[in-house]
C-alpha positions in Angstrom: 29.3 51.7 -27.9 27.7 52.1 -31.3 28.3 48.4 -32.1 26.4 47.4 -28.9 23.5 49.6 -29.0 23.6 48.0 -33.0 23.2 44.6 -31.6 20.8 45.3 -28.7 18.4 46.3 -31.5 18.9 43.3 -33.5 17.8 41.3 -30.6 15.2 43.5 -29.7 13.8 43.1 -33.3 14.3 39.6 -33.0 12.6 39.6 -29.5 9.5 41.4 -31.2 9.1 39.4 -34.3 9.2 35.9 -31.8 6.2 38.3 -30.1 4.5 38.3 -33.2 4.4 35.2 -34.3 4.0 33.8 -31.0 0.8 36.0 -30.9 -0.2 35.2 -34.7 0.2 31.5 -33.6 -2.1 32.3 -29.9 -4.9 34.1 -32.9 -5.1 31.1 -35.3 -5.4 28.9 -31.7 -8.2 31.4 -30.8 -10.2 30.9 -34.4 -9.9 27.2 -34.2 -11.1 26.8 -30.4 -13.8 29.2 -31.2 -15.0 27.3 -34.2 -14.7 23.9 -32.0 -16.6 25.4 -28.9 -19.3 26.4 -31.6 -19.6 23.0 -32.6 -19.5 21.4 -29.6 -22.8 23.1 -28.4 -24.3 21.7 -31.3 -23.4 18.6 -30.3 -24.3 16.5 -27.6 -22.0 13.5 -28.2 -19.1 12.9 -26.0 -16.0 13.1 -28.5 -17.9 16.9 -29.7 -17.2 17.7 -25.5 -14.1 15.6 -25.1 -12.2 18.1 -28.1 -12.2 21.2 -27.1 -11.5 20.4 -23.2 -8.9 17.9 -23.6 -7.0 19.6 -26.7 -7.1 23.3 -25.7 -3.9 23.6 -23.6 -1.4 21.5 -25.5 -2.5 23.1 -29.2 -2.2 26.5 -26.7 1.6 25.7 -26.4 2.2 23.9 -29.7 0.7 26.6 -32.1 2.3 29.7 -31.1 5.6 27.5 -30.8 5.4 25.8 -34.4 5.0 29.5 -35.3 8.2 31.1 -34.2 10.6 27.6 -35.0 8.8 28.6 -38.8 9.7 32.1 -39.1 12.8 32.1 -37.0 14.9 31.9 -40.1 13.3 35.2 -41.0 14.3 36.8 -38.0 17.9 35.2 -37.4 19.6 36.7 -40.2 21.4 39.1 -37.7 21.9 36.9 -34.8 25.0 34.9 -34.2 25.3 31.1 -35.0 25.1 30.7 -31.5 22.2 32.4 -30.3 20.1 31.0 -33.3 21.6 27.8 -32.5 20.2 27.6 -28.9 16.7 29.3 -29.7 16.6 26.4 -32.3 16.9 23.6 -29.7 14.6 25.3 -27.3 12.0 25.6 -29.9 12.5 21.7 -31.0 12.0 20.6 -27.2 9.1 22.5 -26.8 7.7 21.3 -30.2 8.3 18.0 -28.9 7.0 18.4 -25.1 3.4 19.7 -26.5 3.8 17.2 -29.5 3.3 14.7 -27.0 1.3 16.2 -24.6 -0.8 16.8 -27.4 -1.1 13.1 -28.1 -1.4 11.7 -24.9 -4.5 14.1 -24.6 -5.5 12.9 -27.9 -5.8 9.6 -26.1 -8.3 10.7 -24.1 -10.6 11.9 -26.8 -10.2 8.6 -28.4 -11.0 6.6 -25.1 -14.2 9.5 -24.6 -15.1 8.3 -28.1 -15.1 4.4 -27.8 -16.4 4.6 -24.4 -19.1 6.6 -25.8 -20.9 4.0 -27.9 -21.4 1.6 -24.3 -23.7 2.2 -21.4 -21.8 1.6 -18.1 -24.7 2.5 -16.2 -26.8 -0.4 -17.7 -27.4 -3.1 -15.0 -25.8 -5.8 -17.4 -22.5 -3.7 -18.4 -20.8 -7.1 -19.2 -20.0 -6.0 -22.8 -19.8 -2.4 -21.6 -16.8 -3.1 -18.4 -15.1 -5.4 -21.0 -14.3 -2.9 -23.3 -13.9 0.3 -20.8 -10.9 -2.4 -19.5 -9.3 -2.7 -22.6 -9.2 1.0 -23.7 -8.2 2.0 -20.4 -4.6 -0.4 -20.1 -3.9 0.5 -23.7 -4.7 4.1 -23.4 -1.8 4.1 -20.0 0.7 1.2 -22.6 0.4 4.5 -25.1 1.2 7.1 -22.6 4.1 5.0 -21.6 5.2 4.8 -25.0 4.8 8.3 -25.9 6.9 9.5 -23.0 9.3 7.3 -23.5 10.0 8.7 -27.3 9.1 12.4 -26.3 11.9 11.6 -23.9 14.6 10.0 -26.1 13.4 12.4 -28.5 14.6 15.4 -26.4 17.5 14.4 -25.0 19.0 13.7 -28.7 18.9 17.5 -29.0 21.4 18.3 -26.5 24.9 17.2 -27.8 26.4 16.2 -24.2 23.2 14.0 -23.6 23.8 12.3 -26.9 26.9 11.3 -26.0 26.4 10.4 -22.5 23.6 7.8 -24.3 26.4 6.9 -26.8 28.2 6.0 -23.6 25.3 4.1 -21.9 24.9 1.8 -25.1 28.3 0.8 -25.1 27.9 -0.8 -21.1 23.9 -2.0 -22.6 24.6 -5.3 -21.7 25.9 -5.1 -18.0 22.9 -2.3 -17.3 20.5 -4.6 -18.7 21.0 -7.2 -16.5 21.7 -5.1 -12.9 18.6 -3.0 -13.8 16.8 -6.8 -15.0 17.8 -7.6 -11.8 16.4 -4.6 -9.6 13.5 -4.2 -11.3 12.1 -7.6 -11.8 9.5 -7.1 -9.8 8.4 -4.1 -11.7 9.0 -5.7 -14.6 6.5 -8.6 -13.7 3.4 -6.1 -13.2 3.9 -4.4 -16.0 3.9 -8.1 -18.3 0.4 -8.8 -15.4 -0.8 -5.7 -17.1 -0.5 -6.5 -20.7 -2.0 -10.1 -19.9 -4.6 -9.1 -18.0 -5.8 -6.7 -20.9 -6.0 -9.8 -23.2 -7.5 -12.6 -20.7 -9.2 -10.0 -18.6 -9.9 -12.1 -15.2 -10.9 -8.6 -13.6 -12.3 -5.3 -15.2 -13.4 -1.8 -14.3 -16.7 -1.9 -12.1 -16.1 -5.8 -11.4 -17.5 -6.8 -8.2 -14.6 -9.1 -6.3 -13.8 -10.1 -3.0 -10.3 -9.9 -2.3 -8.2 -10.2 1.3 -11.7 -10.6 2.7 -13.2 -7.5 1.7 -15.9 -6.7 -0.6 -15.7 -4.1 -3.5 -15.2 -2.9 -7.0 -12.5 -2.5 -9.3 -12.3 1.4 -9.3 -9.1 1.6 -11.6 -6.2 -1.0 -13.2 -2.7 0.3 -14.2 -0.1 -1.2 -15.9 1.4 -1.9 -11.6 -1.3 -2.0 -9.4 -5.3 -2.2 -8.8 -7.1 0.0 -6.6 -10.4 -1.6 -5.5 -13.1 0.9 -3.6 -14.1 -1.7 0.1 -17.8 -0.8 0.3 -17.1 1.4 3.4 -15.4 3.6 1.0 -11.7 2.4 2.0 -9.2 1.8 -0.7 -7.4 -1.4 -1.3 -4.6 -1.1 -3.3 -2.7 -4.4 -4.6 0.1 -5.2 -6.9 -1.5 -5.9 -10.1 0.4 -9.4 -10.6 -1.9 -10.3 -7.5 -4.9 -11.4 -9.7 -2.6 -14.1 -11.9 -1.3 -15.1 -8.6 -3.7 -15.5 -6.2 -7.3 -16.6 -6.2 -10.1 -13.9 -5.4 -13.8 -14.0 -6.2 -15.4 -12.3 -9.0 -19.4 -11.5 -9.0 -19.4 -10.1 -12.3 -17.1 -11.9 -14.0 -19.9 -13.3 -17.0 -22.8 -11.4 -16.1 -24.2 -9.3 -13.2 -27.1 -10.8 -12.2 -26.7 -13.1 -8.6 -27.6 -15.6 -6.7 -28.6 -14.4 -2.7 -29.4 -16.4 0.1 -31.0 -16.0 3.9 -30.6 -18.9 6.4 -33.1 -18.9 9.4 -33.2 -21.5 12.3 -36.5 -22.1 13.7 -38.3 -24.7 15.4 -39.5 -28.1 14.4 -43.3 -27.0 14.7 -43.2 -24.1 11.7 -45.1 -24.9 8.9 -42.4 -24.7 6.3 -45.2 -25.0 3.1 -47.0 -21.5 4.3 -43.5 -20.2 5.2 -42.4 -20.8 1.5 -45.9 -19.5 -0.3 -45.3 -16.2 2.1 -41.9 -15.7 0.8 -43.0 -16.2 -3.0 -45.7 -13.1 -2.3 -42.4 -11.5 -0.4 -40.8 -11.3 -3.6 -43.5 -10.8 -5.5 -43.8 -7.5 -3.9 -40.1 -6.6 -4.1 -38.5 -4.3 -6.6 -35.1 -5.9 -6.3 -36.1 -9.5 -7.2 -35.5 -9.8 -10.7 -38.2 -12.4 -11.3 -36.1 -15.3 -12.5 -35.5 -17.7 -9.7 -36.6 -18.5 -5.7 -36.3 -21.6 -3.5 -36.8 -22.4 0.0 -35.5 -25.7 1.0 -34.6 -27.1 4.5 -30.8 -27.4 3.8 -30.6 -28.9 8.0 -30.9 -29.8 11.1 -30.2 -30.6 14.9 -31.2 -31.7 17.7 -32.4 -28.1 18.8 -33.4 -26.4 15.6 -34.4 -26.6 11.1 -32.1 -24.6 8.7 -34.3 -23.3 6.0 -32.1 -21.1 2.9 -34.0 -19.1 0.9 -32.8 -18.7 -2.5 -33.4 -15.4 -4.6 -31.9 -13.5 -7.7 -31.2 -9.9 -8.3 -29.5 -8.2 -11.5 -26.9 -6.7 -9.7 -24.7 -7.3 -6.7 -25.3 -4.4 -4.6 -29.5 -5.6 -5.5 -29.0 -9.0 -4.2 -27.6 -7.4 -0.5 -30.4 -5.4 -0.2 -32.7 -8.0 -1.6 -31.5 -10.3 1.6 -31.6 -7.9 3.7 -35.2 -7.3 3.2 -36.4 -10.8 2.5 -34.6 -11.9 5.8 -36.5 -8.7 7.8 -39.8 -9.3 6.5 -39.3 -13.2 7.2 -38.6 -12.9 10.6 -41.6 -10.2 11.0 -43.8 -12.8 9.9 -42.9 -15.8 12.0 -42.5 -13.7 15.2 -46.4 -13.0 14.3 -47.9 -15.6 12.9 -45.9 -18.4 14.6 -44.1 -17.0 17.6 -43.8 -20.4 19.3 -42.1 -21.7 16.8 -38.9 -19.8 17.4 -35.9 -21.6 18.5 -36.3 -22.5 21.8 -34.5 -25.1 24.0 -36.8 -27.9 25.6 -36.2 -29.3 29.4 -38.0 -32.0 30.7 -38.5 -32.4 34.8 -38.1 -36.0 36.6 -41.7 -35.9 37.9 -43.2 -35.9 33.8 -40.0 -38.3 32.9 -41.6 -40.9 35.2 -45.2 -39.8 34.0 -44.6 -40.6 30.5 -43.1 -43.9 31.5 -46.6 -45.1 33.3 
C-alpha cells in the first residue's frame, strides 16, 4: 500500500511539473504574440498581418511542447524506463507534427510576402499572375514535401513501424513498379504540375476558354485546375489537360483585347456616317481603351452588308461590355436615322417585271 501511494505521488509530481512547463512554455508563447500583435498594428504591410495569424496556433502547440521534452529529464528521475520512454516518443511526435505545421504555415507568410510586392488588381497583372503562379505550385511542391518527411519522420519513432518500413524496402522494387503502375496517372499530373510552373501556358486570373466555356483560372494544384465559368459554375479538369489539349488563353501576354460587333444591314446605309458615329461612340465610352477601332464591310449577299466593328479594351471582362454597348447604341442609331435601311427582303410583282422591260 505504502509503495503505491509512494509512486502515485511521483507521477502526480511528474504530472504537475509537465503542468508547469507546459504553462511556462503557453507564457513565453503569450509575450511573443503580444509583442507581434503590437507590431503588426504598426504595420500596415502584408507579411506584419500574415505573422501573427498564420503562426499563432502551431508555435501554440510547439512551445509548450519543446518545453516539457526540455525539462522532462528533470522530472523523470523517479519514473520507470518505461514510462519516460513512452512520454519521450509522444513528445518527439508532437515536436515533429507542429514542427511542420509550423513550416507549412511559414509558407504562407512567405507566399503573403512575395505576393505583397505585386498588384493583382492592376488591369495589366501580366507580371503580377506570373509570379502569384509560381509561388503558389511551389508553396503546394513544399507542403508535399514537408509532409512527406514530418511523416517518415514520425513513424521512425515507433520501433514496430521501423521495422515494418525495414520490411517494405526489402520488396522496393516490386512495389515500385505495381504502385508505378496504378498510379501513373497520378503520377503524370503531378510531373503537368511541375512543368507547368516553369513554361506556365496558364496562370492564376488567366482568362481561357476551355470545353466551350468561358472563365478564369481560380486555383492550380499540383492534380487539377479549377476554372470559375462566368455564371459562377466550377470547371474542374485534370491538370495534364492544358499540355494535352488545346484551349484559348486571353491573357496569356497581356490583358488588353481585341472585341468585335457584326451587324447586317441593307445595301442603302451610308457606311462612311455609320463609321464617324461609331468613332464618337467610343469616344464617349469609358471602356474603350483609346488604342484601336475599325469598321470594315467584311461581306455580303444577295439580301444583306456584314459590317465588323473593331474595338480594344484593357481587360477581358471590358471588351464584353464594350460590345455589348457599342453593338446597342449602333442599332439605336440606324433604327433612327436610317430605319429603311434595315435588312429587309425585296419582291418584285409580274405587272412592274414587264414595266421595267418596256
Amino acid at each position: 500500500m505504502a509503495n503505491t501511494i509512494q509512486q502515485l505521488e511521483v507521477y502526480l509530481w511528474s504530472l504537475g511539473f509537465i503542468l508547469v512547463a507546459a504553462a511556462m512554455g503557453l507564457f513565453v508563447h503569450w509575450l511573443l504574440f503580444h509583442a507581434l500583435q503590437r507590431l503588426a498594428r504598426r504595420s500596415e504591410s502584408a507579411v506584419g498581418q500574415a505573422v501573427p495569424r498564420h503562426l499563432r496556433a502551431p508555435l501554440r502547440l510547439l512551445v509548450p511542447t519543446l518545453a516539457v521534452r526540455i525539462s522532462l529529464p528533470a522530472h523523470s528521475l523517479n519514473l520507470r524506463p518505461e514510462v519516460v520512454d513512452y512520454l519521450g516518443t509522444a513528445l518527439s511526435t508532437l515536436i515533429i507534427i507542429s514542427a511542420a505545421w509550423l513550416l507549412i504555415r511559414l509558407s504562407r507568410v512567405m507566399e503573403a510576402w512575395i505576393l505583397s510586392r505585386y498588384d493583382m488588381s492592376a488591369s495589366d497583372n501580366l507580371t503580377a499572375r506570373k509570379v502569384a503562379t509560381q509561388v503558389d505550385i511551389v508553396r503546394k511542391i513544399m507542403v508535399f514535401i514537408i509532409v512527406v518527411f514530418a511523416l517518415s519522420a514520425v513513424l521512425m519513432n515507433f520501433d514496430n513501424f521501423r521495422q515494418i518500413g525495414t520490411g517494405l524496402l526489402a520488396s522496393a522494387g516490386l512495389a515500385g513498379l505495381i504502385l508505378g503502375f496504378a498510379a501513373q496517372r497520378t503520377i503524370a499530373n503531378l510531373l503537368a504540375g511541375f512543368q507547368i510552373a516553369l513554361t506556365q501556358p496558364i496562370r492564376i486570373d488567366d482568362v481561357v476558354i476551355v470545353e466551350n466555356e468561358w472563365g478564369r483560372i481560380e486555383e492550380i494544384t499540383l492534380t487539377y485546375v479549377v476554372v470559375v465559368i462566368w455564371d459562377k459554375r466550377r470547371l474542374v479538369l485534370p491538370i495534364s489537360y492544358f499540355l494535352e489539349k488545346p484551349f484559348q488563353n486571353w491573357t496569356r501576354s497581356s490583358s488588353d483585347l481585341l472585341g468585335t460587333v457584326f451587324l447586317y444591314v441593307d445595301y442603302t446605309l451610308p457606311i462612311d456616317e455609320v463609321r464617324q458615329h461609331l468613332g464618337k461612340l467610343l469616344e464617349q465610352s469609358e471602356l474603350w481603351d483609346g488604342k484601336v477601332w475599325r469598321l470594315h464591310t467584311t461581306d455580303t449577299s444577295e439580301r444583306t452588308v456584314e459590317l465588323r466593328a473593331l474595338m480594344s479594351a484593357a481587360s477581358a471582362p471590358q471588351a464584353f461590355e464594350l460590345r455589348c454597348e457599342i453593338r446597342e447604341k449602333l442599332i439605336d442609331y440606324i433604327q433612327t436615322h436610317y430605319p429603311e435601311s434595315l435588312p429587309r427582303v425585296r419582291t418584285e410583282s409580274e405587272g412592274a417585271a414587264l414595266e421595267d422591260a418596256k
